[in-house]
C-alpha positions as CSV (number, residue, x, y, z in Angstrom):
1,X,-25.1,-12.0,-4.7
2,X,-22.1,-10.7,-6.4
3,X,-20.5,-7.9,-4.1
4,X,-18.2,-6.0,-5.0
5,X,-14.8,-5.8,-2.9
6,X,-12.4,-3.6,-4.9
7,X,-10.3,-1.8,-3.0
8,X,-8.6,1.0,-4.0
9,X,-6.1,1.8,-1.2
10,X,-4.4,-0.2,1.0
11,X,-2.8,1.2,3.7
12,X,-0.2,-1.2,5.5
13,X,0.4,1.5,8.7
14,X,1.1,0.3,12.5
15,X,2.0,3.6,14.1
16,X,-1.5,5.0,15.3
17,X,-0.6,8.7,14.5
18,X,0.8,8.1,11.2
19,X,-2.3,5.9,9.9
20,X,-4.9,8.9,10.9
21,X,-3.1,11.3,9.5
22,X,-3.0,9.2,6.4
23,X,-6.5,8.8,6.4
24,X,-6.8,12.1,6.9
25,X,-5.0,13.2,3.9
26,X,-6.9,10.7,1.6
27,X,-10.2,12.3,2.8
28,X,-9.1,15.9,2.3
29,X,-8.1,14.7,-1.4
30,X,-10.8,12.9,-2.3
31,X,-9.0,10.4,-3.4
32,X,-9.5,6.4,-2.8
33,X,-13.0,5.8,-1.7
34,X,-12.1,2.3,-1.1
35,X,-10.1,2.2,1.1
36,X,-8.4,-0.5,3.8
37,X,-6.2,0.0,6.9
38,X,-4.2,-2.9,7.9
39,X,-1.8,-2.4,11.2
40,X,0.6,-5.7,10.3
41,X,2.4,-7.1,7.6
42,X,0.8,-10.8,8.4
43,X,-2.8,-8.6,8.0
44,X,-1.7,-7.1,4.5
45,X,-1.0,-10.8,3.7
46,X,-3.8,-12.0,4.8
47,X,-6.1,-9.2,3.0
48,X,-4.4,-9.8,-0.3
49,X,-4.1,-13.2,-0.4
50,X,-7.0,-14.7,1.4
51,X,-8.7,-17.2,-0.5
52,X,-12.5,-17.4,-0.9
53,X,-14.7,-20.6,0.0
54,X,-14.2,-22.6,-2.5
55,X,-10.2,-22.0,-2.2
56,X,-9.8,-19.7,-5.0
57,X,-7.4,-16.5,-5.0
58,X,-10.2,-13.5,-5.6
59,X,-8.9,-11.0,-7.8
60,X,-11.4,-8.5,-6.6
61,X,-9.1,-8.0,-3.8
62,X,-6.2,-6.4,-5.2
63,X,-6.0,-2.8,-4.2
64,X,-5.4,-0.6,-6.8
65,X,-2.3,1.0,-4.6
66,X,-0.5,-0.1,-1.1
67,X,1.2,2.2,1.1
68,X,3.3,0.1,2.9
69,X,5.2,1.1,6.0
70,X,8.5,-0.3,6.0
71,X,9.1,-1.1,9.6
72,X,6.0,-3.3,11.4
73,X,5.3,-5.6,13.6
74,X,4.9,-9.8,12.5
75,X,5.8,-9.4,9.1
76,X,8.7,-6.5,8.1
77,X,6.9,-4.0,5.1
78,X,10.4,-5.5,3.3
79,X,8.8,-9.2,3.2
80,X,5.3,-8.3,2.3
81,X,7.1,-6.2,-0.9
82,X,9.3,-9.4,-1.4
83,X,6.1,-11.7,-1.2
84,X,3.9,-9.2,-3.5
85,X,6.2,-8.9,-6.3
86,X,7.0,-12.7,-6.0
87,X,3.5,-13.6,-7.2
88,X,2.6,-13.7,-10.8
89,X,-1.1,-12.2,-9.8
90,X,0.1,-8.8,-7.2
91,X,3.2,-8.2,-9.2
92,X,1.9,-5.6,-10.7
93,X,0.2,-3.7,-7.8
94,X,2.2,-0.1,-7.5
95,X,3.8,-0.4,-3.9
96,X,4.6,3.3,-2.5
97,X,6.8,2.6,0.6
98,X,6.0,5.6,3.2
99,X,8.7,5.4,5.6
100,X,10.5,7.5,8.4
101,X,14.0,5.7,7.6
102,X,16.1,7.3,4.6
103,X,18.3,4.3,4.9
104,X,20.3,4.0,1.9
105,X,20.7,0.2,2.7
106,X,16.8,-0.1,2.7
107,X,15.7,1.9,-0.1
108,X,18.5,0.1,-2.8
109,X,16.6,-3.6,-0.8
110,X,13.0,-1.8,-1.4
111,X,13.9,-0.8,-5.2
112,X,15.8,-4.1,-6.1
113,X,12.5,-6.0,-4.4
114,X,10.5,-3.9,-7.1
115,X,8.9,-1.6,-4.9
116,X,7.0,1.5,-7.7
117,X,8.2,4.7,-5.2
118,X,10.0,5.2,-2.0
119,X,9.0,8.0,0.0
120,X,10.5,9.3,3.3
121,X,7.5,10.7,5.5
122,X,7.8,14.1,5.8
123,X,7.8,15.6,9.6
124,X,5.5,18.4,8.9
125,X,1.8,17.3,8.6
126,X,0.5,20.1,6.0
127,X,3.7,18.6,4.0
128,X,2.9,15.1,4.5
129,X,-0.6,15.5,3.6
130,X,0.5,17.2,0.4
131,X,2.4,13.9,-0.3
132,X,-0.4,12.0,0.3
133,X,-2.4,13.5,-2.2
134,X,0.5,13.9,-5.1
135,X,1.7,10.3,-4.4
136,X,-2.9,9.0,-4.5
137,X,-3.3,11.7,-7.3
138,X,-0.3,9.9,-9.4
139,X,-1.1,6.7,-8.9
140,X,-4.7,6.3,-9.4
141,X,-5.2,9.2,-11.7
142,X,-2.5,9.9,-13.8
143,X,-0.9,6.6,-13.9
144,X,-2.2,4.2,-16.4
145,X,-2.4,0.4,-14.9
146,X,-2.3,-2.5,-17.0
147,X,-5.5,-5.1,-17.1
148,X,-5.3,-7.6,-15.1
């Protein structure tokens, strides 16, 4: 049986709050049916590069966006962005950082890592819903991916 296991959102969140209201969001905009909430860095990892039984990276995998919280347990959202864009097969994955740190320090280290947007999380739910949806409605609608 060939499943299929394309996902199209990954959401990289640890903070309980920030992750429903995410989810939330995503509903409200219809946007990502597919979609996958992991709480650690090491999870994301793990999702995204887990290999099947017979060893093999599956392609089928690879979200079609992350939103990666910067600061997490395990593994920083800085290393997973470092490991994704290190590898030949996720470089290409858009990476939207949502973050609550408007560090200049981390967003020059996010952009120079090749992350595709940084975003600062907005305090106000209605307005961080609104993100949500602009930053999903870019990224898988009006952005055009390559083939991989």
């Amino acid at each position: 049986m060939n499943e299929d296991k394309s996902v199209d959102i990954l959401l990289v969140e640890d903070n309980v709050n920030d992750a429903e209201l995410t989810l939330k969001a995503l509903r409200e905009h219809s946007v990502g049916t597919r979609i996958v909430h992991v709480v650690d860095g090491d999870e994301a990892l793990e999702f995204i590069f887990a290999s099947g039984v017979d060893g093999d990276w599956k392609q089928g995998k690879i979200p079609k966006l992350i939103l990666l919280d910067m600061k997490l347990q395990k593994v920083s959202g800085l290393d997973v962005l470092r490991e994704l864009k290190s590898q030949e097969q996720t470089r290409v994955i858009p990476v939207v950082v949502l973050t609550a740190s408007d560090e200049e320090r981390g967003i020059l280290e996010s952009y120079r890592l090749g992350v595709n947007s940084y975003v600062v999380k907005p305090t106000d739910s209605r307005k961080y819903a609104r993100a949500i949806g602009d930053i999903t409605h870019y990224w898988l609608g009006v952005n055009k991916p390559p083939r991989c």
